[in-house]
C-alpha positions as CSV (number, residue, x, y, z in Angstrom):
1,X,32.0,-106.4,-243.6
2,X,33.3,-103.1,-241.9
3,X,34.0,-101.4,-245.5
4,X,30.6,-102.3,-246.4
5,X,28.2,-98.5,-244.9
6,X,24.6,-98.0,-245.2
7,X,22.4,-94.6,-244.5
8,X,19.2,-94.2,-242.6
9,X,17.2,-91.3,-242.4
10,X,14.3,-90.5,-239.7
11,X,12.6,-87.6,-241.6
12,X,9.8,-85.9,-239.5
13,X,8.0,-82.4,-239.3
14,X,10.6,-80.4,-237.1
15,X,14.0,-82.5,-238.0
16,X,15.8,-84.8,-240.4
17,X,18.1,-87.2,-239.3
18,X,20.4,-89.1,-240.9
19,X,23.0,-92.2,-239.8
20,X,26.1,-93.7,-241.6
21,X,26.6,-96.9,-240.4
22,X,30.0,-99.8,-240.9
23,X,28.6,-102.8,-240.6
24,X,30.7,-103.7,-237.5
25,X,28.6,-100.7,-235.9
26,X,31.0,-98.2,-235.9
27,X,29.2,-94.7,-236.7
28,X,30.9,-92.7,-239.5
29,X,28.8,-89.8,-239.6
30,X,25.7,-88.5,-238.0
31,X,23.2,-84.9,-239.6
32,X,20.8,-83.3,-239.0
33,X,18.9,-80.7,-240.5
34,X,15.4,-79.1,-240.4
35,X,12.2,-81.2,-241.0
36,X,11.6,-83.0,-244.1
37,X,8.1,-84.1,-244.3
38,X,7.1,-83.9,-247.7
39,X,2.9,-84.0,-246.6
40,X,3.4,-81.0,-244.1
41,X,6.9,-78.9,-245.9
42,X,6.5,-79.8,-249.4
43,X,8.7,-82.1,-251.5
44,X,11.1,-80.2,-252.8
45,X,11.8,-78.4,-249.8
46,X,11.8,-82.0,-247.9
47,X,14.0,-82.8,-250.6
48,X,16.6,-79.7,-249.4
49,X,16.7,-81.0,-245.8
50,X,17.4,-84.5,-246.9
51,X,20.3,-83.4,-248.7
52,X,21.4,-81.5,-246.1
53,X,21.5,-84.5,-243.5
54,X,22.7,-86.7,-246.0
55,X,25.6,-84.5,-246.7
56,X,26.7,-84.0,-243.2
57,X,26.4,-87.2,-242.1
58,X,28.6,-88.4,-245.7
59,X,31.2,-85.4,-244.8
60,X,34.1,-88.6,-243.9
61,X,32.7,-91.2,-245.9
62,X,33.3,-92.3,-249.8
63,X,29.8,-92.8,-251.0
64,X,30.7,-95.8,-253.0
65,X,30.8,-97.9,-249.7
66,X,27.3,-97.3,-249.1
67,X,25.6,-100.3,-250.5
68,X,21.5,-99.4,-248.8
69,X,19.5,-97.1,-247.4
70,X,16.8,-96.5,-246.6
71,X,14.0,-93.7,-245.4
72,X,11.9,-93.7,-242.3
73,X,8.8,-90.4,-242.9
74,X,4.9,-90.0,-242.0
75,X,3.0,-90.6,-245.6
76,X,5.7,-92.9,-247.0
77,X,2.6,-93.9,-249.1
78,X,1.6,-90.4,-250.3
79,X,5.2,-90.3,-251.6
80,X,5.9,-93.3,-252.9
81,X,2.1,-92.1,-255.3
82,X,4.1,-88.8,-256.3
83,X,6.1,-89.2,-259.1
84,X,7.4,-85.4,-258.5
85,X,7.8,-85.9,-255.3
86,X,10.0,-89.1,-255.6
87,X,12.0,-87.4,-258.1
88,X,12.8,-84.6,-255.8
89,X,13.9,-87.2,-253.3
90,X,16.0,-89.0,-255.8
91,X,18.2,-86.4,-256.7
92,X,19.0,-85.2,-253.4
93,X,20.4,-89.0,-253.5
94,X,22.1,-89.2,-256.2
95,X,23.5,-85.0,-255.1
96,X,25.1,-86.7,-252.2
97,X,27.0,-89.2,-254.4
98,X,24.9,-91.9,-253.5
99,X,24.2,-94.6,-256.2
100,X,22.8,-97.8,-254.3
101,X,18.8,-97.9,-253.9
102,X,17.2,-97.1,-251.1
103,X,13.9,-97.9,-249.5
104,X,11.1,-95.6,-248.1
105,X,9.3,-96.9,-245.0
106,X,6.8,-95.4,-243.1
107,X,8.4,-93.6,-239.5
108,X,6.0,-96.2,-237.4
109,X,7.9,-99.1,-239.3
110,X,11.2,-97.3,-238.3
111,X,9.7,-96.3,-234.6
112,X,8.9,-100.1,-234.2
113,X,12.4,-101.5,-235.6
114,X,14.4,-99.0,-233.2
115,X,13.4,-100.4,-230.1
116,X,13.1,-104.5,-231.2
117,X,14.3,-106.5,-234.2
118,X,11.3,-109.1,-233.5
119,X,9.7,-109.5,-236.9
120,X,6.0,-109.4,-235.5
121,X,4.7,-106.8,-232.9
122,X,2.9,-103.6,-232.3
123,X,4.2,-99.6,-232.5
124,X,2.1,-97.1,-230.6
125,X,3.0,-93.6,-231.0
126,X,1.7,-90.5,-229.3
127,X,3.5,-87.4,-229.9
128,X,1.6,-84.5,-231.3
129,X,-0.5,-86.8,-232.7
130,X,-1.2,-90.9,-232.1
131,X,-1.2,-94.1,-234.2
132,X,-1.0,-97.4,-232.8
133,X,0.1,-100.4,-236.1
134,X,0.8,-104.1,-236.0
135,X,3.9,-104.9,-237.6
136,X,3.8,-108.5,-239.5
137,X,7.9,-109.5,-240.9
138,X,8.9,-106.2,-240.2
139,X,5.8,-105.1,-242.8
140,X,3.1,-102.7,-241.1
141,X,0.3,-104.6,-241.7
142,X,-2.8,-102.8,-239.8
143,X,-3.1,-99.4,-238.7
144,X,-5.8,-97.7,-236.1
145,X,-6.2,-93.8,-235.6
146,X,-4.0,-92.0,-237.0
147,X,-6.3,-89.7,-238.4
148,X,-5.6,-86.1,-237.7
149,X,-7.0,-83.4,-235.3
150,X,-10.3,-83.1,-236.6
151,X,-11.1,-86.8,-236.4
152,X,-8.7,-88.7,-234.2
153,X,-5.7,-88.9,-232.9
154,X,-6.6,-89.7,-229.3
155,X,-4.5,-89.3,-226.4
156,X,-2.0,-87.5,-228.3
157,X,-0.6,-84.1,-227.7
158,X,-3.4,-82.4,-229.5
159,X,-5.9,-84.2,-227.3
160,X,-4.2,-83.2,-224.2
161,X,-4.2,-79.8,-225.4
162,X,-7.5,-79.4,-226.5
163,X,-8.8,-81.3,-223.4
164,X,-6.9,-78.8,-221.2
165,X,-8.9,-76.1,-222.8
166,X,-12.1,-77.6,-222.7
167,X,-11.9,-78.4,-219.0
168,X,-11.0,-74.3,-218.8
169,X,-14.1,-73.4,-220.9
170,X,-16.5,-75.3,-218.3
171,X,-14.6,-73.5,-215.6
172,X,-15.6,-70.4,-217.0
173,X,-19.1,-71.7,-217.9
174,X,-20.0,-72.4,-214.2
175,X,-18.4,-69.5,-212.9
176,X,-15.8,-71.6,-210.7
177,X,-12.1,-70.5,-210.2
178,X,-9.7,-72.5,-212.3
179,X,-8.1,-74.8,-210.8
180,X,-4.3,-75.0,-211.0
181,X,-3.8,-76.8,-214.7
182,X,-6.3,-74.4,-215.7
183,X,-5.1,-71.5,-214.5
184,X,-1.9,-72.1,-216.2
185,X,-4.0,-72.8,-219.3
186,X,-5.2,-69.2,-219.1
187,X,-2.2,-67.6,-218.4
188,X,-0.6,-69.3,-221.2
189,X,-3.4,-68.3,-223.9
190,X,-3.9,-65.0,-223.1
191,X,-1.0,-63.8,-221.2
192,X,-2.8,-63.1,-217.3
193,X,-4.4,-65.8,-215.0
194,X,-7.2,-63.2,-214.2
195,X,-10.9,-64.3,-214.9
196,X,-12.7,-61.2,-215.9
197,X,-15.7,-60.2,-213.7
198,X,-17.8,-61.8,-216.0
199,X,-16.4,-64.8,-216.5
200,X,-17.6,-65.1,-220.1
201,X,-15.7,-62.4,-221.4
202,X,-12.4,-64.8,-220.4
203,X,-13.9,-67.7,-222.0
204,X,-13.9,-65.8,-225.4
205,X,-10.9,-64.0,-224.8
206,X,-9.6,-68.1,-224.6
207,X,-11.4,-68.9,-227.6
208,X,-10.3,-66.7,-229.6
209,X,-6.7,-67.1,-228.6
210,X,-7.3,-70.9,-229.8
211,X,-8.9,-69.7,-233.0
212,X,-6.6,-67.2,-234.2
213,X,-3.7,-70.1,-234.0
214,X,-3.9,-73.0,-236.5
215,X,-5.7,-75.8,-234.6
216,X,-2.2,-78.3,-234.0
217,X,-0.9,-75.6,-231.6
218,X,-2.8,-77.0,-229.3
219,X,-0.8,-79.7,-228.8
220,X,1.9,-76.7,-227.3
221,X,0.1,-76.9,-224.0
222,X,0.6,-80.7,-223.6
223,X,3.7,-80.4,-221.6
224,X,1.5,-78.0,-219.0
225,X,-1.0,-81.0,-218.6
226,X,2.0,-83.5,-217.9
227,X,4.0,-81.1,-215.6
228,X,0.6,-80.9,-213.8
229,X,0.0,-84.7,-213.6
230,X,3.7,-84.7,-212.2
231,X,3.0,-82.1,-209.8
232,X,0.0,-84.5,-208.7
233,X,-3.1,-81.8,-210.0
234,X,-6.0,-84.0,-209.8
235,X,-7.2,-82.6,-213.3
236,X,-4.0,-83.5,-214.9
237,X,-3.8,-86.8,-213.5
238,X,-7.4,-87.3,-214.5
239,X,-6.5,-86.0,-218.4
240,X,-3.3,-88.6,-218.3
241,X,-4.6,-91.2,-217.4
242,X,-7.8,-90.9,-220.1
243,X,-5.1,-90.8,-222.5
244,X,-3.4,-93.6,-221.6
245,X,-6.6,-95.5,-221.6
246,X,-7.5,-94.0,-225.3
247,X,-3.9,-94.9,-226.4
248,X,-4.4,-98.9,-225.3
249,X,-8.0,-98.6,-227.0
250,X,-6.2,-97.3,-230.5
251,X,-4.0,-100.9,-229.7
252,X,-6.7,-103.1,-228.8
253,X,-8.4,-102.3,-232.4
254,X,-5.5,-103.9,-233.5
255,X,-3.9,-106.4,-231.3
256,X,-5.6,-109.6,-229.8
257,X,-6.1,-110.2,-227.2
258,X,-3.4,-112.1,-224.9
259,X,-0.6,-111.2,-227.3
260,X,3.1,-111.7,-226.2
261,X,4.4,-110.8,-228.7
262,X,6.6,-107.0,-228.1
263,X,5.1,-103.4,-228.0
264,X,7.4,-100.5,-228.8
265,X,6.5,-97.1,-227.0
266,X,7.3,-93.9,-229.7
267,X,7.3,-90.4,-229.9
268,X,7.8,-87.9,-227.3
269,X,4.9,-88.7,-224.9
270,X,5.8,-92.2,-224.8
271,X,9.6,-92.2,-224.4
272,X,10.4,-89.8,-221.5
273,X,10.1,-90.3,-218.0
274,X,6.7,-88.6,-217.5
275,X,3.6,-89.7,-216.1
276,X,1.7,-90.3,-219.5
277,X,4.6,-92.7,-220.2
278,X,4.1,-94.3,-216.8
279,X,0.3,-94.3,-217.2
280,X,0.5,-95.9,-220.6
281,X,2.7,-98.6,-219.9
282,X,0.8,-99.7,-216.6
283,X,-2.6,-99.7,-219.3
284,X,-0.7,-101.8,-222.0
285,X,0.5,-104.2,-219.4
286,X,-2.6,-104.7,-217.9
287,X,-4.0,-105.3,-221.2
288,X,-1.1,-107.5,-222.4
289,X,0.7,-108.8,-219.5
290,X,3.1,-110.9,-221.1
291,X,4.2,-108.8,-223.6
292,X,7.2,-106.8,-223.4
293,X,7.2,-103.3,-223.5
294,X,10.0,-101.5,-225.3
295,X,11.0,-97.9,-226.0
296,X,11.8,-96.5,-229.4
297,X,15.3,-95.3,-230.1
298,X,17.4,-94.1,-232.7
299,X,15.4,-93.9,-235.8
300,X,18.1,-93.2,-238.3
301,X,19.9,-96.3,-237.1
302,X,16.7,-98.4,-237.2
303,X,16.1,-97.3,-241.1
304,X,20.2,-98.0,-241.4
305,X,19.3,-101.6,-240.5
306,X,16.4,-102.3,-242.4
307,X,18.1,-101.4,-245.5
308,X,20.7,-103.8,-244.2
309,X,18.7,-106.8,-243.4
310,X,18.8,-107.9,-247.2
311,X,22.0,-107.6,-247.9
312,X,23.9,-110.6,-249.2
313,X,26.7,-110.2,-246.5
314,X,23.9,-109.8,-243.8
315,X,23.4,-113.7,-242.5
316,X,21.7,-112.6,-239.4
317,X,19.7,-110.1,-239.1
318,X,18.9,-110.0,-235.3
319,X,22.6,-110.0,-234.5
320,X,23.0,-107.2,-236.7
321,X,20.3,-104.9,-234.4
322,X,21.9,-105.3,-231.5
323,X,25.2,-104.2,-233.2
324,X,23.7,-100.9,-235.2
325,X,21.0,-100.1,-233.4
326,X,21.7,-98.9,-229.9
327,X,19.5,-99.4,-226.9
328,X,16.9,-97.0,-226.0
């Protein structure tokens, strides 16, 4: 099986990234390039960053050995429903020399498969924004939040951001110094921790700075709330662990209760060693306490073995994770 090579791609908003993959699990070529979401970049230009991963990571290998691939991306469904935009992706395929098919999954299916091959579990994700989905035979099945700034997305980076804010503004309302998150807050937003003497004219010097930005820049002052929660700040503490709690309410709407069966932590809030991490694990387990809590990993190797798993030569596919997909 080690001539046999199949391609994964993790395609999201700020990078593309792209795996080549023996089947023994020897790693042939690795690329990366800038992000390729069609919702947020635009097909064809998603289309030019997906070649240009593709092409890096095929720079040593023949394309004829690839035999599957496959494509982990946010709105898999939106582009699967765009015949233009499918088009686009299919000839950056065929560009790089590539002539097997290749699958388009959505990134929580990928998320989910990088850090477990159990074929039933749960994905939650919170990076600049949150989902939580319920994976059924490696199929996502239900979904809950999800949905944007303006409507969801709770506990994410945006939340935390806008929260961070908010907590400012009824600083300023009352007339009471900022505390130390704040202050930072302020300083960030409009360049001096000073309140003004009349403490209104800072709050719509801050809401001005928020306005003039679009609205998911918010979720830029995310890490301040985390550095604060690890710096022990009592209002970042108190913001962290609301989200956690909001993250294990998105899950709950999905999961039943007294599941076992795994939960895979994604995205960039969930995956480091920071104290929303922390936070969110200790809510999950409380909530599920015999289920066992992964991390997501490499995406591009996840979507490498899902486009494996039905391959003729592929008799196990468990076996086959633990030999292509390495351990977050």
């Amino acid at each position: 099986m080690s001539g046999i090579v199949v391609v994964g791609l993790d395609v999201g908003g700020t990078s593309t990234r792209a795996a080549a993959l023996s089947l023994d699990g020897v790693r042939l070529g690795s690329g990366r390039a800038g992000g390729g979401n069609p919702t947020s970049h635009g097909a064809e230009r998603a289309a030019v960053e997906l070649s240009a991963a593709l092409r890096a990571a095929l720079a040593e290998v023949d394309p004829s050995r690839v035999r599957a691939g496959a494509i982990g991306l946010a709105g898999a469904g939106r582009l699967l429903a765009d015949p233009a935009g499918r088009a686009a992706f299919d000839r950056a395929w065929h560009d790089a020399g590539l002539r097997c098919p290749y699958a388009v999954h959505g990134d929580a299916l990928v998320a989910y498969a990088s850090g477990t091959a159990v074929p039933d579990g749960t994905v939650l994700i919170a990076g600049t924004g949150a989902i939580a989905a319920q994976v059924r035979d490696l199929r996502l099945d239900r979904t809950a939040d999800g949905h944007g700034w303006l409507l969801g997305d709770a506990g994410s980076g945006f939340w935390l951001g806008r929260e961070a804010v908010r907590r400012l503004l009824a600083d300023l309302d009352q007339a009471r110094p900022p505390g130390a998150l704040a202050t930072r807050v302020l300083a960030e937003l409009t360049g001096t921790a000073e309140v003004a003497a009349r403490p209104r004219a800072t709050a719509e010097a801050v809401v001005q700075a928020v306005t003039r930005r679009p609205p998911v820049e918010l979720a830029g002052l995310a890490p301040l709330v985390v550095a604060a929660a690890a710096d022990g700040e009592p209002s970042g503490l108190d913001l962290v662990a609301e989200a956690a709690a909001l993250l294990a309410e998105s899950v709950n709407r999905i999961r039943p209760a007294g599941a076992s069966d795994p939960v895979v932590l994604g995205g960039g809030l969930l995956t480091g060693d920071t104290p929303l991490a922390a936070a969110a694990r200790a809510e999950l387990a409380r909530r599920w306490p015999d289920a066992p809590l992964r991390t997501a990993g490499d995406g591009a190797a996840a979507a490498a073995w899902l486009a494996a798993r039905d391959l003729p030569e592929v008799s196990d596919p468990t076996a086959l994770h633990a030999v292509l997909v390495p351990p977050a």
